[in-house]
N, C-alpha and C positions, 0 to 999 in steps of 0.2 A: 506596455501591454504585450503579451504575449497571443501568439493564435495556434490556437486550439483545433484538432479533427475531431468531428463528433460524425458516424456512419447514418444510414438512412434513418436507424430504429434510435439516436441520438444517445447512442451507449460509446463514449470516451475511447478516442482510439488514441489520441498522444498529442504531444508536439507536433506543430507544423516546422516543417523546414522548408525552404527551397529546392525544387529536383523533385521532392518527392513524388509519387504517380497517385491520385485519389482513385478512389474505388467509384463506380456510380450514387451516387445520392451521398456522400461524402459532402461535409460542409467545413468550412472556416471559418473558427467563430475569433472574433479578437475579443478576449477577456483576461481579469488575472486571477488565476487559480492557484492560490497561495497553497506550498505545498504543504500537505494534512489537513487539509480544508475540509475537503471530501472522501470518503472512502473510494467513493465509486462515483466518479460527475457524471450527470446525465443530462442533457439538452430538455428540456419541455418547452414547449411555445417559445424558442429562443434563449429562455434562459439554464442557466447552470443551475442546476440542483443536485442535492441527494440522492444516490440515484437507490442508495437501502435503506430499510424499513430501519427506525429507531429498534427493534428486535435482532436485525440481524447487526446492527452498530453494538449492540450489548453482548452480544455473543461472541461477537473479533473481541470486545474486550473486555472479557471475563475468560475467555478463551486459556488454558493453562501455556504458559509460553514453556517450549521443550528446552532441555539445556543444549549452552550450547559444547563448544570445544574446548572453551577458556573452564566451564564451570566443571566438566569431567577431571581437566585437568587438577584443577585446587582442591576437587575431592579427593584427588589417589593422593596431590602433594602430602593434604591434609592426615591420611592414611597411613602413611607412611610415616608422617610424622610422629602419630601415635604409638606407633610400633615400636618405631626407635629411639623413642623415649619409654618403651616397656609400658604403657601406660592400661595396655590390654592384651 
């Protein structure tokens, strides 16, 4: 198990490690937060939850994902390819 910082209002601050300085009303929770579990964990009465509406989970994923570097590139490769093959 892993532990976990959740702050006073139990909104997911990260891994715990050692050394680190808590903030006031900071807690450690030991739990396993498999990752992608959660979008956003949130503390309630102790436990781990969801901390977003089923609304806003549909929204991250339906969300249009923007391109990234790789997919501009394959475009111009592609572009070019057309080209020099006269194909327009």
């Amino acid at each position: 198990m892993q532990k976990h910082v959740f702050d006073a209002e139990g909104n997911y601050q990260g891994l715990y490690h050692e050394g680190v300085v808590l903030e006031d009303g900071d807690q450690i929770i030991e739990t396993e937060i498999v990752n992608g579990q959660f979008h956003k964990p949130k503390l309630v009465n102790g436990e781990v939850v969801e901390g977003l509406s089923q609304e806003e989970i549909d929204a991250i994923n339906n969300a249009p994902n923007p391109k990234t570097q790789e997919d501009y590139l394959l475009d111009l490769d592609f572009r070019l390819s057309v080209v020099e093959l006269g194909l327009i």
